[in-house]
C-alpha positions in Angstrom: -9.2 12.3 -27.1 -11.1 9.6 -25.1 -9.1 8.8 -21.9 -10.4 5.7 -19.7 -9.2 4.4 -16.7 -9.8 0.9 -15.3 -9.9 0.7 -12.0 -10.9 2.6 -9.2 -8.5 1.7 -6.5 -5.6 4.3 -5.1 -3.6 4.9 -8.5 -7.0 5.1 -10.6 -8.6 7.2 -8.4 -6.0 9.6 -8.4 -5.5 9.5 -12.5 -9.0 10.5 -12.7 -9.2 13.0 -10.6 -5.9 14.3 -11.5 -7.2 14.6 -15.3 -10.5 15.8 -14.0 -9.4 18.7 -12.2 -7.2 19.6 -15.2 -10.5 20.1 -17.6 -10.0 16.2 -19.3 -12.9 14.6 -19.4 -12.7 10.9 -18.2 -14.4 7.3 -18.5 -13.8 6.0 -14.9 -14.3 2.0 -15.4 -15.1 0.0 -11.6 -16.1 -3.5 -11.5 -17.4 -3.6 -8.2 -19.6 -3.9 -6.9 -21.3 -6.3 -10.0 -17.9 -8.4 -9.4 -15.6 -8.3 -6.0 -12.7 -9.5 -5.0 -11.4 -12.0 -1.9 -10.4 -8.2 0.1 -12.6 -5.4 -0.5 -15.6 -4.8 1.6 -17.4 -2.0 -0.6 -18.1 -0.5 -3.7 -16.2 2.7 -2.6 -13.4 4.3 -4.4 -10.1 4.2 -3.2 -10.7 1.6 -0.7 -7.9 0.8 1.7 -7.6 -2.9 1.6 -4.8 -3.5 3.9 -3.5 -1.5 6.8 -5.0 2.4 7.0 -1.5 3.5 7.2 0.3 4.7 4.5 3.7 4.7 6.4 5.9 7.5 8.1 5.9 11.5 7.5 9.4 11.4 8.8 12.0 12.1 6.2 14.1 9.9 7.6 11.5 6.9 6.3 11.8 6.8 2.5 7.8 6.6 2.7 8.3 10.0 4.0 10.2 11.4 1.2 8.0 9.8 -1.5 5.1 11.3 0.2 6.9 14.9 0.1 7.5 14.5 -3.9 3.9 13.0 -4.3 2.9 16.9 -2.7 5.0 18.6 -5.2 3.8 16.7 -8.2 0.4 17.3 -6.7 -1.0 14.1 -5.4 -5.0 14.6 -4.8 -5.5 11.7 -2.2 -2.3 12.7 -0.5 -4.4 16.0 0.5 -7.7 13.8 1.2 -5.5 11.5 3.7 -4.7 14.3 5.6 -7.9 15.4 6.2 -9.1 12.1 7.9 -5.8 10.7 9.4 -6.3 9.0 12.8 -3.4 9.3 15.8 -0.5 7.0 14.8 2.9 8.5 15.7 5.0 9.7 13.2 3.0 7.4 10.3 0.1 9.0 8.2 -2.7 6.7 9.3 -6.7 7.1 7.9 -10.3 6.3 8.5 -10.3 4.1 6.0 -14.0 4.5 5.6 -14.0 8.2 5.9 -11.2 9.1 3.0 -12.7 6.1 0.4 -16.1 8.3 0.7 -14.6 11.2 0.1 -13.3 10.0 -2.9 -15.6 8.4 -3.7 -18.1 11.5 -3.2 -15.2 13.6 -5.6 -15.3 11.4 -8.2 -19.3 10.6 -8.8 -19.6 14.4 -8.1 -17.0 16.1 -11.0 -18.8 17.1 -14.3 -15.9 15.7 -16.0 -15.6 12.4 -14.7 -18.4 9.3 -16.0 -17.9 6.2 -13.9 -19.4 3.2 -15.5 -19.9 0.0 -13.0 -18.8 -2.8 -15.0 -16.2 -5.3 -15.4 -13.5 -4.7 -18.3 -12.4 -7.8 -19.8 -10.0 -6.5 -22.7 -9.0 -3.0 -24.4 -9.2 -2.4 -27.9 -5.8 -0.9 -28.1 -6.4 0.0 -31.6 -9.1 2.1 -30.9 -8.0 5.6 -32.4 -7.8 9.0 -30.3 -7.9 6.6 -27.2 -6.1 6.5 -24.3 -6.0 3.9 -22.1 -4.6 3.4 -18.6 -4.9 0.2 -16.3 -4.5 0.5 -12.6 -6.3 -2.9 -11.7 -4.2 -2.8 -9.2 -3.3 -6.3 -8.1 -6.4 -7.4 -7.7 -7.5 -8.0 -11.7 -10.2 -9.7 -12.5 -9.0 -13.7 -14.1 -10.7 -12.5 -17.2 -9.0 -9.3 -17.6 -5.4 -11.0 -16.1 -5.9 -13.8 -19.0 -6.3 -10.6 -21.5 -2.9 -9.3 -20.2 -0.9 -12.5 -20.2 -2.0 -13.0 -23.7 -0.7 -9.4 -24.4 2.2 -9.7 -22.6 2.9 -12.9 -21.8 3.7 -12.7 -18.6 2.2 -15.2 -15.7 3.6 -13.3 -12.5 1.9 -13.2 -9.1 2.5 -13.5 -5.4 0.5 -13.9 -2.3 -1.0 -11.0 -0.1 -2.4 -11.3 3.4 -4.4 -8.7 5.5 -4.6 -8.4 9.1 -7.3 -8.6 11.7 -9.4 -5.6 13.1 -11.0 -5.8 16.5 -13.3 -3.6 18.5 -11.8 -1.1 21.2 -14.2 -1.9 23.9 -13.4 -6.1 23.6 -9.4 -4.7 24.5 -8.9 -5.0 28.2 -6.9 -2.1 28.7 -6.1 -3.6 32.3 -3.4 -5.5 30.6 -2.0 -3.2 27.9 -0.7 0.4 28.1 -1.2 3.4 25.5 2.0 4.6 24.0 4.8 5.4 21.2 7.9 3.7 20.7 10.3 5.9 23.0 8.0 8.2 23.5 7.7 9.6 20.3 4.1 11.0 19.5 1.3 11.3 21.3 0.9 7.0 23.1 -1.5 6.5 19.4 -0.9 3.0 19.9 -1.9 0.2 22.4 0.5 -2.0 23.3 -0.8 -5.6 24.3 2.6 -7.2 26.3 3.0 -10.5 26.5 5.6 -12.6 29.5 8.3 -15.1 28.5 5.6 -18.1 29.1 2.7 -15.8 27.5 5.1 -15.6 24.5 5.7 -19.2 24.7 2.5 -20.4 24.4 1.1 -18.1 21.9 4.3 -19.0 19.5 3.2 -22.6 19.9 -0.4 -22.4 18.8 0.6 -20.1 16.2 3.0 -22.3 14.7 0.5 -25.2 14.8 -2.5 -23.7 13.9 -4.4 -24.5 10.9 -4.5 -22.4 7.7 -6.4 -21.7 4.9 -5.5 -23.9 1.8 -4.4 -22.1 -1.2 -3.5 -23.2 -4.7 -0.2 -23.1 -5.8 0.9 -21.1 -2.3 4.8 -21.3 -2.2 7.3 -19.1 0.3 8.5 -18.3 -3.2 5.6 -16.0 -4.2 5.3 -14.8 -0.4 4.8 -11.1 -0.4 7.5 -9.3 1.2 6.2 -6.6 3.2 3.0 -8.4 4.4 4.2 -11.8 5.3 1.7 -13.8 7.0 2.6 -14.3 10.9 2.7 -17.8 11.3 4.9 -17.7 8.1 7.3 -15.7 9.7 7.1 -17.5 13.3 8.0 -20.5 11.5 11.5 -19.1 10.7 12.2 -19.9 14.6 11.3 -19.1 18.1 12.8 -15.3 18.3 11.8 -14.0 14.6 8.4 -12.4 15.9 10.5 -10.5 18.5 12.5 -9.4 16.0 9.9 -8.6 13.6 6.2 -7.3 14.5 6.1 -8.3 17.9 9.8 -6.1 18.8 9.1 -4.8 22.5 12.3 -2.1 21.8 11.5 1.0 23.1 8.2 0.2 24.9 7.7 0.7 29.1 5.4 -1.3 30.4 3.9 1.1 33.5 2.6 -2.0 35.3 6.3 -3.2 35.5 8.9 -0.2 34.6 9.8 -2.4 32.4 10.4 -3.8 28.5 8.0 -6.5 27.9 9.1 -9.8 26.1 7.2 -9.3 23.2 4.4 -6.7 22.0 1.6 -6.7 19.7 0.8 -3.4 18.9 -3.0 -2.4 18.0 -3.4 1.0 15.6 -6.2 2.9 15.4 -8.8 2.1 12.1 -10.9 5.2 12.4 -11.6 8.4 14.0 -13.7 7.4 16.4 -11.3 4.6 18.0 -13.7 2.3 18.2 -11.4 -0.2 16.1 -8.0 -1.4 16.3 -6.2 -3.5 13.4 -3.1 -5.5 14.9 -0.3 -4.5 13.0 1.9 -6.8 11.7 -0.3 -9.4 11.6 -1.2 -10.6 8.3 -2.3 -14.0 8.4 -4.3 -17.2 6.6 -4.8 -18.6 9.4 -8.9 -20.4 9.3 -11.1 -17.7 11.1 -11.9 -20.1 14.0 -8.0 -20.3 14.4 -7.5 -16.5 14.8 -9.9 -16.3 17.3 -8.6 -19.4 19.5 -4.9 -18.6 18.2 -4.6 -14.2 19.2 -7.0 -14.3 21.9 -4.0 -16.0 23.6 -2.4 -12.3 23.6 -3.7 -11.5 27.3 -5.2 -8.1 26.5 -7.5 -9.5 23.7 -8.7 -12.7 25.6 -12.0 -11.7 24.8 -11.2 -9.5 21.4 -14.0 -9.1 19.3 -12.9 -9.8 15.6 -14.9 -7.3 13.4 -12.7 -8.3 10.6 -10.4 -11.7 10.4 -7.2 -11.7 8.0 -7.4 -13.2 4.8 -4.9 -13.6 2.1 -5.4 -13.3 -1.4 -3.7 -13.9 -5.0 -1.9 -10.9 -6.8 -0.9 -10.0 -10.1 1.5 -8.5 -11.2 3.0 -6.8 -14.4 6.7 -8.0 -15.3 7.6 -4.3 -16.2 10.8 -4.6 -16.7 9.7 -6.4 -20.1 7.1 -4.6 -20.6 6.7 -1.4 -19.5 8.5 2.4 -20.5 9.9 4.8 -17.6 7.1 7.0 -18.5 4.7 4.1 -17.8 3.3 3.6 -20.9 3.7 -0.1 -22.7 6.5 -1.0 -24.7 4.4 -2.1 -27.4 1.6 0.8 -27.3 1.8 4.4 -27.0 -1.6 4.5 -25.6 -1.3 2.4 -22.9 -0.5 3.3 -19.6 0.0 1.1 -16.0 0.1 2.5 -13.0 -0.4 1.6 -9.3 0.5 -2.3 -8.1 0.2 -3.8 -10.9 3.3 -2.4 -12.4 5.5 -4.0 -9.5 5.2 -1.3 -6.7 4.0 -2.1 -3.5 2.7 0.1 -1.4 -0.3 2.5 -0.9 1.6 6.2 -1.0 3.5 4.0 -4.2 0.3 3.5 -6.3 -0.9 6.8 -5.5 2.3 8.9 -6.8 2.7 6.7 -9.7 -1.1 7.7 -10.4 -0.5 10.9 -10.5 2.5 10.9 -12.4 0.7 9.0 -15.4 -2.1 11.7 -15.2 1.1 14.3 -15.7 2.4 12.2 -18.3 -1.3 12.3 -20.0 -1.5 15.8 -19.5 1.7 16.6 -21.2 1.2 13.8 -24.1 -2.0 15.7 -24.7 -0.6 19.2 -24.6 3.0 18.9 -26.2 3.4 15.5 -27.8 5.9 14.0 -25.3 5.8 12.5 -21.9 8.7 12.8 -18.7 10.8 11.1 -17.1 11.6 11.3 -13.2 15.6 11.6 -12.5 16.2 8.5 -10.2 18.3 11.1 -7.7 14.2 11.4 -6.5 12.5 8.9 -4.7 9.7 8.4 -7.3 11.8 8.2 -10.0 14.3 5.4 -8.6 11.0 3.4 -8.0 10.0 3.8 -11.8 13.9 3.1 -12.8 13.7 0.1 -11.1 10.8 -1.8 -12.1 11.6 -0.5 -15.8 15.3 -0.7 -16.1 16.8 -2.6 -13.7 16.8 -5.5 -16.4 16.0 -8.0 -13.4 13.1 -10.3 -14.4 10.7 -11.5 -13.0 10.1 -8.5 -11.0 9.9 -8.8 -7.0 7.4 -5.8 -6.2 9.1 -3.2 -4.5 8.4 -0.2 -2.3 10.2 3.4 -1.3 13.6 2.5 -0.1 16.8 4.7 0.1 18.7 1.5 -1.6 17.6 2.9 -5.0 18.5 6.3 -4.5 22.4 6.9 -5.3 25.0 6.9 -2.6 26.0 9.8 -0.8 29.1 10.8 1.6 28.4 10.4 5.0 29.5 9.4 8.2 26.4 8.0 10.0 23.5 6.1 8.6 21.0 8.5 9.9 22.9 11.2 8.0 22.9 9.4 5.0 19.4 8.9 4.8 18.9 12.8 5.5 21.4 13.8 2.5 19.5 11.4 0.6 16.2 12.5 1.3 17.2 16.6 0.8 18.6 15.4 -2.3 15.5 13.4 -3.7 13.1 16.5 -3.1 15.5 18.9 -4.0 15.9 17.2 -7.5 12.3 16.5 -7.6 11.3 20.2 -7.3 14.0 21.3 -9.6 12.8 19.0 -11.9 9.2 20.2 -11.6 10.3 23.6 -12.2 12.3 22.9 -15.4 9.4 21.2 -16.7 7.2 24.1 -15.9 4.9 21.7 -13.6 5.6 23.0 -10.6 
């Protein structure tokens, strides 16, 4: 059986390697770097193209339990982030250029795995003893996105942003303070405070600052979770307090007290010599971010290693089109996995990678594939982007909203009995299934 994989982002990587390590041999298909994209700086593997945090450990975080099940089914990268994680509280954060090479290095190194540098434009699904699986992610080529809407079609996509990265030694550390959010972890982050009039004026030019032009750009195909900034100061005067710049549960030493507003900075690599600011996606012009954040008074003379950009993405309307085992509706061998089946988030792609490389595995071996109970984390998120019958799909990441309700007094606890559940069910499952 010939099994290729397009795409070489977080959910391909892990496919391939997950196969790999299994004794399958593998056709690992990466455009880059004979054809980039508007994000990615490299030809690397598993390039992080966004934050370099995949989220909280804690189980009270629903990234947390997906992480948990993405261990018990065996997640590969899961393992590699650990290894090269950088200070950042209770969240798994990464050298982002430190755990792409070592992917990278994995993957051109395994006997069983041939990586071909070239841009896929269409499958030939009727190719026989052929499996294919696209994880694209949602950064598909227009050629290859023309293949799929004619295929499926589908026209779906929203709008992504990324946010800035600065170097540590343009901070002035004279006005901002290392530390946690109520003081848990070890002060991983650095906390730039800003005054009632600092906040003021930095609101202003924000809200009036020039942005990049984009085609067809709507509110309507706005990414959730990575809002742009000035999108989300518009909204009114307070909504960046209440959003990524919330001073709750920060102490300012130079005034024992809460700031009005914070922009927190989180570590990019080992070395600390960069920061990204989180929360701020933006498309704002790059002479604009520099006039517009160097009115936060800690980065008054930040140096902007890389500015925020925003992008197009695609997106799959699974619902439509896609099985809970990932595989198409219309073809048994064709798989999706990763963003461009509707979930959003890094730790996302990655354990839906590695559950199509178990669903191979067992197609391969016994004739049939699984699917996830939705009591677990993982297989809620599949549910919903296959069954939930709601089209067109809004991407969607961990949250204990899918998971079935529980009885319990406090919403803490809830989460808990919810998260115990989710992995409980998850390694029962595995067991039955004589994976784990």
């Amino acid at each position: 059986m010939k099994i290729n994989v397009i795409g070489g982002g977080l959910a391909g990587s892990e496919v391939a390697l997950g196969l790999a390590f299994k004794g399958f041999d593998v056709i690992l298909y990466e455009m880059r770097p004979q054809r980039s994209t508007e994000v990615h700086k490299t030809e690397n593997f598993a390039e992080l193209v966004c934050s370099n945090s995949l989220k909280s450990e804690d189980l009270s975080n629903a990234s947390g339990v997906l992480k948990r099940e993405a261990i018990l089914l065996g997640s590969i990268l899961l393992e590699i982030a650990k290894k090269f994680r950088v200070p950042a509280g209770k969240a798994l954060a990464v050298d982002r250029e430190k755990f792409s090479a070592e992917v990278t290095r994995l993957i051109n190194e395994h006997p069983k795995i041939t990586v071909i540098r070239q841009e896929v434009k269409s499958l030939d699904l009727n190719a026989e003893e052929t499996i294919w699986v696209v994880a694209t992610g949602p950064l598909s080529s227009p050629d290859f996105e023309n293949w799929l809407s004619s295929i499926f079609g589908e026209d779906l996509f929203f709008f992504d942003a990324v946010a800035p990265i600065v170097s540590a030694e343009s901070i002035d550390m004279k006005l901002a303070f290392e530390a946690d959010r109520y003081d848990k972890g070890s002060g991983d982050y650095i906390n730039c405070p800003l005054d009632q009039d600092e906040y003021q004026a930095f609101w202003q030019a924000l809200t009036e600052a020039e942005v990049v032009p984009i085609e067809n750009f709507s509110d309507k195909f706005l990414f959730n979770r990575c809002q742009p900034v000035e999108e989300i100061a518009r909204t009114g005067f307070d909504a960046l307090r209440f959003g990524p710049m919330k001073p709750v549960g920060l102490i300012d030493p130079r005034t024992d007290k809460q700031p009005y507003a914070v922009v927190q900075l989180r570590k990019e690599n080992l070395d600390g010599s960069l920061y990204n600011l989180v929360g701020f996606q933006t498309r704002l012009k790059w002479n604009e971010q520099r006039r517009v954040f160097r009115l936060i008074p800690a980065l008054h003379s930040a140096e902007f290693v890389r500015y925020g950009v925003m992008h197009r993405n695609t997106y799959l309307n699974s619902p439509s089109a896609l099985r809970p085992d990932l595989r198409a509706k219309a073809y048994d061998n064709l798989f999706f996995c990763g963003q461009i089946t509707g979930l959003e988030g890094y730790v996302e792609a990655i354990s839906s990678g590695r559950f199509v490389a178990i669903n191979i595995e067992q197609l391969l071996k016994s004739g049939r594939t699984i699917t996830l109970p939705k009591e677990s984390m993982l297989g809620a998120l599949l549910d919903h982007i296959t069954l939930s019958g709601k089209t067109p799909l809004n991407p969607v990441y961990a949250n204990f909203g899918l998971l079935p309700q529980v009885r319990a007094r406090g919403k803490r606890e809830k989460k808990l009995m919810k998260a115990e559940r989710a992995i409980e069910t998850m390694r029962s499952f595995l067991m039955k299934e004589g994976i784990l």
